[in-house]
C-alpha positions as CSV (number, residue, x, y, z in Angstrom):
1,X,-182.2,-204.0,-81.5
2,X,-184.1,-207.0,-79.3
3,X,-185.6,-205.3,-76.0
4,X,-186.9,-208.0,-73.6
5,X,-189.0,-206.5,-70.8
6,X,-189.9,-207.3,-67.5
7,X,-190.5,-207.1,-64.1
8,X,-193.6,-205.8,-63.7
9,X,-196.7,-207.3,-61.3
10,X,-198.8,-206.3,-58.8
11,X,-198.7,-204.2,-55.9
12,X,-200.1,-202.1,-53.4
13,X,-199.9,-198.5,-53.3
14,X,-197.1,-196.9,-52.0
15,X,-194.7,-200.3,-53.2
16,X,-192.2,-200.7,-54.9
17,X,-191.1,-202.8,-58.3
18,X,-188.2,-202.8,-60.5
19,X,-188.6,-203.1,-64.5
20,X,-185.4,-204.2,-66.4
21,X,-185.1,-204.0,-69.9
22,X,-182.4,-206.1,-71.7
23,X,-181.2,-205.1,-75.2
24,X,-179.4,-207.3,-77.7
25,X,-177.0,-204.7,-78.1
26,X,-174.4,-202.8,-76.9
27,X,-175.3,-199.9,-75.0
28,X,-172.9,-198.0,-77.0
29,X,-174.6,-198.2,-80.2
30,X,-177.2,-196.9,-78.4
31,X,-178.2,-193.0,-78.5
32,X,-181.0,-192.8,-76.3
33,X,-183.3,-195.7,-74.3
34,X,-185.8,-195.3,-72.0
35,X,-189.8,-196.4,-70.9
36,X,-193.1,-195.1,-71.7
37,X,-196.6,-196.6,-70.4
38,X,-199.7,-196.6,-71.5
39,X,-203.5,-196.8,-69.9
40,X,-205.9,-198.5,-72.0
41,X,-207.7,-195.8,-73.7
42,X,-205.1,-193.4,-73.8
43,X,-201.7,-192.1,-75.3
44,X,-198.2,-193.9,-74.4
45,X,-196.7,-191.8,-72.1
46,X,-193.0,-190.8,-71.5
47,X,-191.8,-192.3,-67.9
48,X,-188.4,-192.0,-68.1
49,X,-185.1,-191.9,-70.5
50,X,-181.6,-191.9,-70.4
51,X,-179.5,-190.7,-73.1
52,X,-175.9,-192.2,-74.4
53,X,-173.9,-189.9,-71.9
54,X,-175.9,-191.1,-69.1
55,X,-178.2,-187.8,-68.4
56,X,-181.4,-188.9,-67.5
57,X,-185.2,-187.1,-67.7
58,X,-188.6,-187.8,-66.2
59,X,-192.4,-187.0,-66.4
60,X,-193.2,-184.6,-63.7
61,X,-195.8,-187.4,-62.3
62,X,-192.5,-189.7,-61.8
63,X,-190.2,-187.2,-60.6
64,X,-188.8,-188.6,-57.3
65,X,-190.1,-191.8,-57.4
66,X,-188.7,-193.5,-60.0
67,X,-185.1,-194.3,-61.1
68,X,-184.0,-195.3,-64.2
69,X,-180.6,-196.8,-64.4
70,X,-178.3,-198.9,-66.4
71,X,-175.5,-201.8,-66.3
72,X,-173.9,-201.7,-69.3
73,X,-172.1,-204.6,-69.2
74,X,-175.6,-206.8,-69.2
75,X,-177.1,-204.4,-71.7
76,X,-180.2,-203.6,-69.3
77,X,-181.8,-201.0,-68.1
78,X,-183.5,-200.6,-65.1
79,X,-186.6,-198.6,-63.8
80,X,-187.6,-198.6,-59.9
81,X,-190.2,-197.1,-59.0
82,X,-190.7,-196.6,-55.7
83,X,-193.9,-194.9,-53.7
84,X,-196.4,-196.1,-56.3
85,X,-199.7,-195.0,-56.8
86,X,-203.0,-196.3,-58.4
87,X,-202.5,-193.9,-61.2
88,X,-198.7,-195.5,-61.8
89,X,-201.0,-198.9,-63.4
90,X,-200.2,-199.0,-66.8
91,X,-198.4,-201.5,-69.1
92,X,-194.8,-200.3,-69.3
93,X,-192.5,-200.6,-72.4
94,X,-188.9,-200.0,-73.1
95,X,-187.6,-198.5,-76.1
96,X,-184.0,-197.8,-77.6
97,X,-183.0,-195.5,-80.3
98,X,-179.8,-196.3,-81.9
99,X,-176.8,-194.1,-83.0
100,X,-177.2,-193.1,-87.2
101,X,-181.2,-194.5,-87.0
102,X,-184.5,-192.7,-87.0
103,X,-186.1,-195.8,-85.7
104,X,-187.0,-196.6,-82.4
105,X,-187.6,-200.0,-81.2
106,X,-189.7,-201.6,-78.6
107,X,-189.9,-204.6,-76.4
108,X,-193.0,-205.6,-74.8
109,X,-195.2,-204.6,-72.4
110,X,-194.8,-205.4,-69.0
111,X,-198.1,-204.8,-67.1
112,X,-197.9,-202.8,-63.6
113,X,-200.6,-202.8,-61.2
114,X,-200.9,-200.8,-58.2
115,X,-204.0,-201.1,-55.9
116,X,-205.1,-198.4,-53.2
């Protein structure tokens, strides 16, 4: 699986972006997708994830403030985050687990910035 991310920038706090995330395959072949971050420094955090049936999970930090969605007929998946916060600056990165795999794959980074 090909993730391209992107969509990030810069912002001030309490903005909003939208990341998308758009795989080479079907969503259906797909068993779980989602975004993690990572400050320089320290470990990749989980943002967000969506699994196959559409169920969804977030980090406590996010929790009301970001969205993660998908449109399966372009293969992409969304994140908006809304009501952003200097501690929201990371670089962002999709991943996708398929169905029958132990591997995950990765697109890359799209850097967020959010200024106070």
């Amino acid at each position: 699986v090909q993730l391209q991310a992107s969509g990030g920038g810069s912002v001030q706090s309490g903005g909003s972006l939208r990341l998308s995330c758009a795989a080479s395959k079907s969503f259906f072949s797909i068993r779980h997708m989602g975004w993690y971050r990572e400050i320089p420094g320290n470990r990749r955090e989980l943002v967000a994830v969506m699994v196959s049936g559409g169920n969804t999970n977030y980090a406590d930090s996010v929790k009301g403030r970001f969205t993660i969605s998908r449109d399966n007929g372009k293969n992409t998946l969304y994140l908006q985050m809304n009501s952003l916060k200097p501690e929201d600056t990371a670089v962002y990165y999709c991943y996708a687990r398929p169905k029958h795999s132990d591997m995950d794959y990765w697109g890359k980074g799209t850097q967020v910035t959010v200024s106070s």
